[in-house]
C-alpha positions in Angstrom: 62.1 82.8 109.0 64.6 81.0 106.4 64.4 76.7 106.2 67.5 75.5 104.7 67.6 72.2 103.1 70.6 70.7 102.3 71.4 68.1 99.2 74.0 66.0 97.6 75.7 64.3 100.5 76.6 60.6 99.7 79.5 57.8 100.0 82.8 58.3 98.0 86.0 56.9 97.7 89.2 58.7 99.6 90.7 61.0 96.9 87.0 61.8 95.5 85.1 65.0 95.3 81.2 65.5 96.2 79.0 69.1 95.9 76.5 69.4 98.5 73.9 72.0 98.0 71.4 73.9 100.5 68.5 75.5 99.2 67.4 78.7 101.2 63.4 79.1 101.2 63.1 83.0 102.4 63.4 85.5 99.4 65.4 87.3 101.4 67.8 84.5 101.8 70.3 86.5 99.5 71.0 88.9 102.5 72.2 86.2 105.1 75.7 85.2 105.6 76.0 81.4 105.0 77.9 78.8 106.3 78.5 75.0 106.6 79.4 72.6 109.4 80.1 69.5 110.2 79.8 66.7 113.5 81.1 63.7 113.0 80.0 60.5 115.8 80.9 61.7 119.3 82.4 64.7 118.2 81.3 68.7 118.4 80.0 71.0 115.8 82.6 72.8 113.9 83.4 75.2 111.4 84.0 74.5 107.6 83.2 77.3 105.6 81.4 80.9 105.3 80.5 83.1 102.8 78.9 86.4 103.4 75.9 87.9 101.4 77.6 89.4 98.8 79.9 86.3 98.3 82.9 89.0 98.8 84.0 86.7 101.8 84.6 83.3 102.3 86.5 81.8 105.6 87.6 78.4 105.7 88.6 75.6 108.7 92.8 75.1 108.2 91.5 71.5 107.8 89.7 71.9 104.8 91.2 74.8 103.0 92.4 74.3 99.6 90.1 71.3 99.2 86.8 72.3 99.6 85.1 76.1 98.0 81.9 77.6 99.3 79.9 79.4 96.8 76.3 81.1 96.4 74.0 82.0 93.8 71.3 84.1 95.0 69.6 84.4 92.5 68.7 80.7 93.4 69.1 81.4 96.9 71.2 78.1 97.0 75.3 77.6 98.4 77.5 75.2 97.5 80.1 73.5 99.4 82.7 71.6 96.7 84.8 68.7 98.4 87.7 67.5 96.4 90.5 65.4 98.1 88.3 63.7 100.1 89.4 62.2 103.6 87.8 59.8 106.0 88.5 62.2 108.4 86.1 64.4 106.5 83.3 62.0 107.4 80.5 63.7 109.1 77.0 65.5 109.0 77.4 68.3 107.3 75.2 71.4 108.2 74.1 74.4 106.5 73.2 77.8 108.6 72.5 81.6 107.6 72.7 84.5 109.5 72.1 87.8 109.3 75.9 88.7 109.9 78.9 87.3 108.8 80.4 85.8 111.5 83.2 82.6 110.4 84.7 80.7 112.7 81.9 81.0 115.5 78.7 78.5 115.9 76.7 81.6 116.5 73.8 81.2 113.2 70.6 81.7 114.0 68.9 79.2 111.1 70.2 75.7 110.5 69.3 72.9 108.1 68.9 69.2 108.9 72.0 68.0 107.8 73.1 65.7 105.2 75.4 62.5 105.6 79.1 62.7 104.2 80.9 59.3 104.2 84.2 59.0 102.6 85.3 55.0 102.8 89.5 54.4 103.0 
């Protein structure tokens, strides 16, 4: 079993940057793919970032690439999600999962955090 906990989520200005943070609590957390999502008000689920285990691999949504970088330091068993350029499109919930296999671009995680409110003001 793995409980994520995500941090760092906030308001900011258009143009601004924010880190958000999700703390895995299994030891073995180092082995699972991670990724982040977001849902925005009346919207679905989707894809942001992945990274896999190794940290080898990162995916990103076309709608966020080049702004925002997934990391991980498992030694901490935490990933990061950087947001620079900052939209108010980009206002959502943002979500952390693992998995046990990489698998970007798909919804298919089997562990999820609670989420953590993004708000970017025009």
């Amino acid at each position: 079993q793995v409980q994520l906990v995500e941090s760092g989520g906030g308001v900011v200005q258009a143009g601004g940057s924010l880190r958000l943070s999700c703390a895995a609590s299994a030891r073995t957390s180092s082995r699972y793919a991670m990724a982040w999502f977001r849902q925005a008000p009346g919207k679905e689920r989707e894809f942001v970032a992945a990274i896999s285990w190794s940290g080898s691999s990162t995916d990103y949504a076309d709608s966020v690439k080049g702004r925002f970088a997934i990391s991980r330091d498992n030694a901490k068993n935490t990933v990061f999600l950087q947001m620079n350029s900052l939209k108010p499109e980009d206002t959502s919930v943002y979500y952390c999962a693992a998995n046990s296999y990489y698998k970007p671009f798909t919804n298919d995680y089997h562990y999820w955090g609670q989420g953590t409110q993004v708000t970017v003001s025009a």
